[in-house]
Each structure stands twice: as C-alpha cells, then as structure tokens.
N, C-alpha and C positions, 0 to 999 in steps of 0.2 A: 485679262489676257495674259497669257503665261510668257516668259519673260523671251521661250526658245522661237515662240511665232510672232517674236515682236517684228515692225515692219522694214527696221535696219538692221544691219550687224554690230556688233557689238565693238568692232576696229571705225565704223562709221560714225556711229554714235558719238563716240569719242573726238573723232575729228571736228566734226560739224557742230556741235556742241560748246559753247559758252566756257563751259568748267574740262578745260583741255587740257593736251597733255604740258603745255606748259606750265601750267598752274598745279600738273601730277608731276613736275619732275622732281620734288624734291621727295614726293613720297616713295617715288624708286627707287631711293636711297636709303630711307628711313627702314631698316630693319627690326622692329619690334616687337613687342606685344600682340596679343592680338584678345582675349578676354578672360578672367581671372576661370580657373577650373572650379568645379564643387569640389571635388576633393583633390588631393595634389598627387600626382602617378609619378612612378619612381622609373626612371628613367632604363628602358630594355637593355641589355648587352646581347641578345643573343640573334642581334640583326634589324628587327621586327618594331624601326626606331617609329616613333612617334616625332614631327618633324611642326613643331609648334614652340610657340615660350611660354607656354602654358606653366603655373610653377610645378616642379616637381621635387620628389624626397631625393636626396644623395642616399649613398650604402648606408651608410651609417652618421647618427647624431654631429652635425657641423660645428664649428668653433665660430667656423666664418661664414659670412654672409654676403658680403662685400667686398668688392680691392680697388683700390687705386694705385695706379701704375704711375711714378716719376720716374719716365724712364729719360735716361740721360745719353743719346745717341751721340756717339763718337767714340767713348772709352774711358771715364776721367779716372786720372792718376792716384791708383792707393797707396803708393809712397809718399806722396804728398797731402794725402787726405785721412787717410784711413790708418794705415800698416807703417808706423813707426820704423827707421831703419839705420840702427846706427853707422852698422859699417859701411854705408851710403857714402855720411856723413866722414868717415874715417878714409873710406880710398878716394875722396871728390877728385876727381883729374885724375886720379890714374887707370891706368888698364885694368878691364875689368878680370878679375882671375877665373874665368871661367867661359862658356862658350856660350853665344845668342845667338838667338835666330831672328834675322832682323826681316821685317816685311818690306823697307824702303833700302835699298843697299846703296842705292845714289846716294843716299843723307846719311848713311850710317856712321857711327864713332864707335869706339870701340874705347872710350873715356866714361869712368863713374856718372855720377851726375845725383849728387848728394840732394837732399831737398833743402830748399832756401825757407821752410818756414818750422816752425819749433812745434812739437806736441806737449801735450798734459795731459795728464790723468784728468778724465771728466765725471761728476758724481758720484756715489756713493760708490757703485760697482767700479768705478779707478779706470773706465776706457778708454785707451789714449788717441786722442783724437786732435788735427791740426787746428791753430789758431785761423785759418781760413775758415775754419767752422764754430764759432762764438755760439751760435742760436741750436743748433744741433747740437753743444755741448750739453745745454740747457735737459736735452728731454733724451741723454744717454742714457740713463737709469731706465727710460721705455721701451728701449731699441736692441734687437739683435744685431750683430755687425759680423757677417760672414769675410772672415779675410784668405780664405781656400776656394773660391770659385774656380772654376775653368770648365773651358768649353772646347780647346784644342784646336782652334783654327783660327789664324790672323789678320782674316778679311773681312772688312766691316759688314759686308752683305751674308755671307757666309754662319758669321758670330751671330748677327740679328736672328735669321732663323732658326741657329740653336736655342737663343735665350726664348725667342720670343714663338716660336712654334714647333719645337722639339727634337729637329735634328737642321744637319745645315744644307739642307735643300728647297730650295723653293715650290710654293704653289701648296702648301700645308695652313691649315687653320692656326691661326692665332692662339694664344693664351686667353683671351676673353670671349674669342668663341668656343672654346671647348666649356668654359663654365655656363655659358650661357645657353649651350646646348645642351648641359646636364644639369643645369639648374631650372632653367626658366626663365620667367620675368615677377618679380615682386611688385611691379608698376603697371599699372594698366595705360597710363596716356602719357610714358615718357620712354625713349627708346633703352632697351636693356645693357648696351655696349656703349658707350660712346668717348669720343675720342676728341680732346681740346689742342688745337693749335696755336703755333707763335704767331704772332703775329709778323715777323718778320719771313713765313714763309714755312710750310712743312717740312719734314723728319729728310733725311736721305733716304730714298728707295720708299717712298710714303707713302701709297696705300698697305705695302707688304706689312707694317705696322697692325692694321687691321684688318686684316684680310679674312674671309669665313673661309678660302682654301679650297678642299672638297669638300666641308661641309653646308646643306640647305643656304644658301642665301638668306637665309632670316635670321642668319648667326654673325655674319657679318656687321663690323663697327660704324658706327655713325658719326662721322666728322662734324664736329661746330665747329666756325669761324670763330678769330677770335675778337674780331671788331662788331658792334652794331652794324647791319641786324645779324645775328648770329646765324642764322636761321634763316634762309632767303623763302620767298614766297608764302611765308604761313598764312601769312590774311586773308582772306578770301575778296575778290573784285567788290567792291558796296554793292552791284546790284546783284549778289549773290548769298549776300549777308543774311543768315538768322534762318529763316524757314525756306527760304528757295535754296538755300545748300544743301540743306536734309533734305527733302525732297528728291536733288540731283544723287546724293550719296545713297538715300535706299534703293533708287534705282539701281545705278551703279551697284549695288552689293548684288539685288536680286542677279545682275547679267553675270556680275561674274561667276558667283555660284553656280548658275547654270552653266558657265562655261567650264568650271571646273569638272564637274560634274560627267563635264563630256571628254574631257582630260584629264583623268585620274593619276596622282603618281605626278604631277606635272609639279615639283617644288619648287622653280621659280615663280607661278602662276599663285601656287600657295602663300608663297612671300609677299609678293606684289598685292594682293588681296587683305593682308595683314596690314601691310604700310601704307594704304589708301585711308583702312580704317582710322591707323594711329594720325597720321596727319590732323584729321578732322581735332583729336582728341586732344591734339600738341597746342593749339590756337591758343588756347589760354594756359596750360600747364607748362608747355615749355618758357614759355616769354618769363611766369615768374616765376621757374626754376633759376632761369638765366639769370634773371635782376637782382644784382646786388646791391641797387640803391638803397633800399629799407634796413642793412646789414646794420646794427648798432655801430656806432664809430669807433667806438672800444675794441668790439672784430676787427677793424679793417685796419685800424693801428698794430693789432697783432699780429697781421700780416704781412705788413709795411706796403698797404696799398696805398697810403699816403706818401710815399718815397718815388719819385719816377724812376728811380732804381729796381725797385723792386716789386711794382704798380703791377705788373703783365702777370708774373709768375704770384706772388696775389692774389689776385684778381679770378684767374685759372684755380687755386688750392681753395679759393672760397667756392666756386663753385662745383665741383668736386665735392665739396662736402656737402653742400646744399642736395645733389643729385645723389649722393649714398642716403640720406635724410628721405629721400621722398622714394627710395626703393629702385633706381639704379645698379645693377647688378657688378657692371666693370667700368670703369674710368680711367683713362690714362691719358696723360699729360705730357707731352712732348715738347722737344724743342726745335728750333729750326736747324734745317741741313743735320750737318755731323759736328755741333760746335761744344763739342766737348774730346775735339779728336787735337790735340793738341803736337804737331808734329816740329812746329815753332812756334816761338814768341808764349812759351809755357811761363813765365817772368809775370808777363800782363795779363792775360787771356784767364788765366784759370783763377784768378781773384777774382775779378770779372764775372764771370759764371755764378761763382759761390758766392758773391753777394747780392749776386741778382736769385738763387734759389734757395738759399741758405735758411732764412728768417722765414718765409712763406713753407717752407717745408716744414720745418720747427714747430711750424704756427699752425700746422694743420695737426699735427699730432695733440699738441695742447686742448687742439679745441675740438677733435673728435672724442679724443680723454673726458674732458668736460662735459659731455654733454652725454656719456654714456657708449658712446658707438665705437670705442676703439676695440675693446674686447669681441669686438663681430666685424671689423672691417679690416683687412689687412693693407697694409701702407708700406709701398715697395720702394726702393730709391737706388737707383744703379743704371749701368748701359751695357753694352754688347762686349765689351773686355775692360782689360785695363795696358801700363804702361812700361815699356821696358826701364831698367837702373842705369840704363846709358845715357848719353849726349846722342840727340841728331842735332841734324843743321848747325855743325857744330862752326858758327862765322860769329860767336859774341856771347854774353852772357843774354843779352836781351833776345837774343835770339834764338838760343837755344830750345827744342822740346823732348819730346819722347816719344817712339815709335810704338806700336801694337802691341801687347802682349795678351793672351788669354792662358797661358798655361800658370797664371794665378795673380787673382785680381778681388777686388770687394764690392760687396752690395750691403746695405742694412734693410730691415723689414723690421714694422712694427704691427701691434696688434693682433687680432685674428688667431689667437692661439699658441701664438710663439712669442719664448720666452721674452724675461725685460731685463736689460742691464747685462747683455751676456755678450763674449766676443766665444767665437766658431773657427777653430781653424789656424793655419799657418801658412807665413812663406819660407822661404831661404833666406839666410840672412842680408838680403840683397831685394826680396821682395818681388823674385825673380819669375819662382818656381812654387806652386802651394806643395806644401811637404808633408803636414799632417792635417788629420781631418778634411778630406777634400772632398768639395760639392762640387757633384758637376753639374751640370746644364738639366742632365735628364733625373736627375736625385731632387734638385730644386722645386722641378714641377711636382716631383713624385710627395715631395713634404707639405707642397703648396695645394696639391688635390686630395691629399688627406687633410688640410685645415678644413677644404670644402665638402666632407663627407664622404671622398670616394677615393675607391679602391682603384687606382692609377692605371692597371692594368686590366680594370672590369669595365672601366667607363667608354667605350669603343662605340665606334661607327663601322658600319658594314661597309668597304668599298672593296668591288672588283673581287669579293669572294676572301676577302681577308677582312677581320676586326682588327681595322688601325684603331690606336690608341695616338694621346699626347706624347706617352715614352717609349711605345714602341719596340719593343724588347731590346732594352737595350742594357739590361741588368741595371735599370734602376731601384735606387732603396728609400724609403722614408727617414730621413736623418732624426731622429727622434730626440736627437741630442740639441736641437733648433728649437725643439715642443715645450711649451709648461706644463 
C-alpha cells in the first residue's frame, strides 16, 4: 500500500502513535546531516541553492576545515590582556587627555585607569601578553593576536550581530551557519553546528548566538547542555528498542517523503525530515562523542579538568575537539550571560575568568597541534568588543571597571591558515582607538571565509530577490596580512 492511501494522516499517526512527538522533540532541534553525497557539489551563487548538508566544494582549495569558536560574551579587556599600554600606566588617576564616548554615563569617569597587572614578552616571536594569561603565553609562538578590531557600535546586542552575523541587525544567520551552508556536513550521525553551554546558564541574547536567521533551518546551531545527559531524549522507550524503531522510522520516512513530495519548496519540512533521520543516528554516536571518561588522564590534566576551577571550561575544550575529530563542521563555546562585561569589580572578576578559561584554551591548541588538526581547524577566542582606558564605577579601587568600547579591541585565532607567532595591528596609545592595520567586523569574516575556500562575496543566498552575503557589501577586504 503506497504510503498517500494509507488509512491515517500523517499528523494522526504521529499522535496516536507510541514513538511521538515527545520523543521527536529533540529531533526538531537537531539541524544536521542528512546522507554523505557520491560526489560533493559546489555550492550555487547564482540563486538555484541547493538546501541540504550534503558536503560540498568551496571556490577555491581550503586551509580550513573546521572552527571552534570561544567566544567570550561581554567584551574582555585588551589593555589588560592583550594590548600593552604604557601611558595607561603613566596618566593612572588623571584626566584622560582626550574625548570618550562612554555607553554608561551614570558610571562614567573621566580618570585613567592604568592596568594593575604586568606584561612580558611571550616566545620566540616576543608577544607581549598579561600575566593573567601564563598558559596562553605557552602556545604564543601559534597564535595570531589582532589588536585593531572594531566594529563601531557599543551595545552588546548590536556588537554580537556585527561579530557574529555581519552587520549589527538582527534576525541574520550566524557565522556557523553560513559555513555550514556552504560547506556541508563531513559527519553523517553528528549534528554540523553545535553549540556548548555553561553550565551556569546561556550567553546574553542566546539563541541570537546560533541562530540560522533567513537561512533553511537545517543551518541552524544545536545546543548541548552542559550537564549529564547532554542530550535529553536520545534513547528510545525499551519497548521500542532495536528492530520496532526501524520499523517505526522507515515508516515514518516513507510518509514524510510522500508528504514532501506533495509540498515542494517546503525547507522547514525538508529540515525536519533530515533531523528525524539524524536523531536515530545520534543514539550511539553522540553519547561517545560526548564522553570523556575514556580521555587519557594525561589529556584531562592538560586541560585542568582535574581543577574545579577550571573542570567546566575543560570539559567543553575537550569536547570540542573530540567533535572537530569526528567531522563537526562548527563548534562554539560559550559562556554564561555577559560575564566578561566588566563594568565593576574589574580587580576580582577578570582574574576569575582567565583562570577559569585560560589553561583549557591553551590546552586545546597543544592538543589539536598534536594530533595534526590545527593546520585545518581554526580556533577563535574573543567577544563582541572590548574596554574603555577610563575608571567607571569610580567608588574604590575594588570597585572599579571599564565601560564598552568597540572602536578597538582584540581577538587571537589560531590555526586554519593563519599565521603563528604574529601580532595584527594597533591602538592609541591609550588602547582607545585601533589606529593602524584595522580589522573590522566585516574584513574578519572576509579573511575567515577565505581560510574556508570561498569568495566572501560569491558565497550568497538568494532572499527577497537579492544575493545576501555574510559581508554584504560593505567594502570588505581579505587581510592577507593575517594569512601564512
């Protein structure tokens, strides 16, 4: 009997049915794969997209293959981390000789605010980098350190969209889904995007983190929890186990097919039919992606998973590489809220931070190095700005922070094609303003979509009778000065 004259409908079925939508909801989530191509198709610009994670070729020969994203939501401080600043140090307390633009003006000062911890030259290549970061100093020799970022706007929701989906408006695809919409999936039974939580609570503004935007819903990020079980509902009921789930599931494939069939064009229906499939596929592939019990203990000390300090963030960078390992296309790593927005209590707070991600970050560069996969994976580490050379909250030294800045700030990346041991760039001597060599927002992606094979401006989706792009014409360039 063909599946259109079966004697229910296909919303009925579902109901009445044993293997229900509760047991489907996490596959409506699951955006992934759906089955490896014979040969791999290059991804259309000229509208006529093909709307699958099928893998596909970029324009041209990739560096990269992979990214993991630590992205650090709030803004942290590059004059205390990154961007060395004497005369910080030289006007501490007095008026800054020059004009800000402060985003809190209730808190604002208009006093230095020198940084309270010392730099050194780190490795070979001499990058001067704070003693807040001991383990990052370790693997400077690996690392590009962009200290001219900017993205021109001082609102944290505003900045996220810049960095992280190309201009500062809402309701636009992600960074992970535009690769993964011009890439593919390299994984058959693990989702292509996904995206690791704190455990104390998601990002500020936190799906906008992974959002697919306008593009198909099968591009969209897949959030793991970050406690046991990661993954709610993967098991199937016991009395569903083994051969009565396959069973339910070729059913299930034949209706939807047919239902598709009768609804062409329908790319959420297309989606949903994909992440039914992967679920099944996840049951045993995800659980031991996830598991890091088996990790050598030797790994997990490099990570300082054995420190309840630095256990969480860890924990997250092993798995991370475990899922770039098994063919994982994007990964990013978040933190909870905005707790890198330092507006007070910068004294406590921001040691805090960097010893809790510091080592685990370090430690994932060492050991994707090791193991061959740095040269293909790119490993990103920054937030949505950085911090002004003033005092806010100016009622104590322990009290003191720093307000928003984005008109120049730092990020490092390793791997994936760009250089090692290299610093990118300038601020004022105040750490204020980026002054030479300046990346902006839409340049970064434009350098980061050529690691990925593609012509930044060729790689488009058709909406509304326009080829959007990630940059969007916004006269971005390839910094090739970033490249090895």
């Amino acid at each position: 009997m063909k599946p259109s004259t079966f004697c229910c409908t296909r919303r009925h079925f579902l109901q009445a049915n044993s293997f229900g939508l509760g047991s489907l909801a996490l596959a409506h989530l699951l955006r992934a794969d759906n089955a490896l191509a014979d040969a791999p198709v290059k991804p259309a610009v000229d509208g006529s997209q093909r709307f699958d994670l099928l893998p596909k070729k970029p324009h041209f020969e990739p560096k990269a293959k992979a990214m993991i994203s630590l992205f650090m939501m709030g803004g942290p401080s590059q004059m205390d981390l990154f961007d060395p600043k004497p005369m910080l140090t030289k006007y501490d307390g007095q008026k800054f000789p020059g004009e800000v633009k402060y985003d809190n003006l209730a808190e604002s000062s208009a006093l230095v605010l020198g940084s309270p911890w010392k730099f050194e030259p780190r490795g070979k290549c001499g990058m001067e980098l704070s003693e807040l970061l001991p383990h990052l100093a370790e693997v400077a020799d690996d690392i590009t350190l962009i200290r001219s970022m900017q993205s021109g706007v001082n609102n944290h929701q505003q900045a996220l969209f810049a960095i992280n989906g190309g201009r500062i408006t809402a309701g636009r695809p992600a960074l992970g889904s535009w690769l993964t919409y011009g890439l593919g999936a390299e994984a058959q039974n693990l989702p292509a995007y996904v995206v690791l939580s704190h455990p104390n609570g998601l990002p500020t503004f936190q799906s906008d983190h992974w959002t697919n935007g306008w593009l198909p819903s099968i591009y969209q990020g897949t959030l793991i929890r970050p406690t046991e079980p990661r993954i709610l509902n993967l098991d199937p009921p016991a009395t569903l186990a083994g051969r009565p789930q396959q069973r339910q599931l070729d059913l299930l494939k034949s209706l939807n097919e047919s239902h598709l069939a009768d609804h062409p064009g329908e790319l959420d229906l297309q989606a949903r039919i994909a992440s039914y499939e992967l679920a099944a596929k996840m049951q045993t592939s995800a659980k031991e992606a996830l598991d890091i019990s088996n990790e050598p203990e030797s790994i997990k000390k490099l990570y300082g998973y054995d420190d309840p300090k630095t256990k969480d963030y860890a924990s997250r960078c092993i798995i991370a590489r475990r899922l770039v390992e098994r063919g994982v296309r994007f990964i990013q790593v978040v933190n909870n809220g905005q707790s890198w927005d330092h507006h007070g209590l910068l004294i406590s707070a921001l040691p805090a931070n960097c010893l809790a991600a510091d080592k685990p970050c370090a430690a994932l560069i060492k050991d994707l190095k090791q193991r061959g996969l740095l040269d293909s994976t790119v490993v990103h580490w920054g937030g949505e700005m950085g911090r002004l050379p003033v005092r806010q909250n100016d009622k104590g030294r322990e009290k003191w922070g720093r307000d928003h800045n984005t008109h120049g700030f730092s990020q490092w990346v390793a791997g994936g094609g760009f250089k090692r041991g290299y610093v990118h760039g300038a601020t004022d001597d105040f750490g204020h303003k980026a002054i030479a060599d300046i990346v902006h927002h839409y340049d970064w992606h434009a350098t980061l979509m050529h690691c990925f094979g593609f012509d930044h401006a060729k790689l488009t989706y058709l909406r509304n009778g326009t080829a959007a792009s990630l940059t969007d014409n916004q006269g971005a360039r390839v910094v090739k000065e970033l490249l090895a």
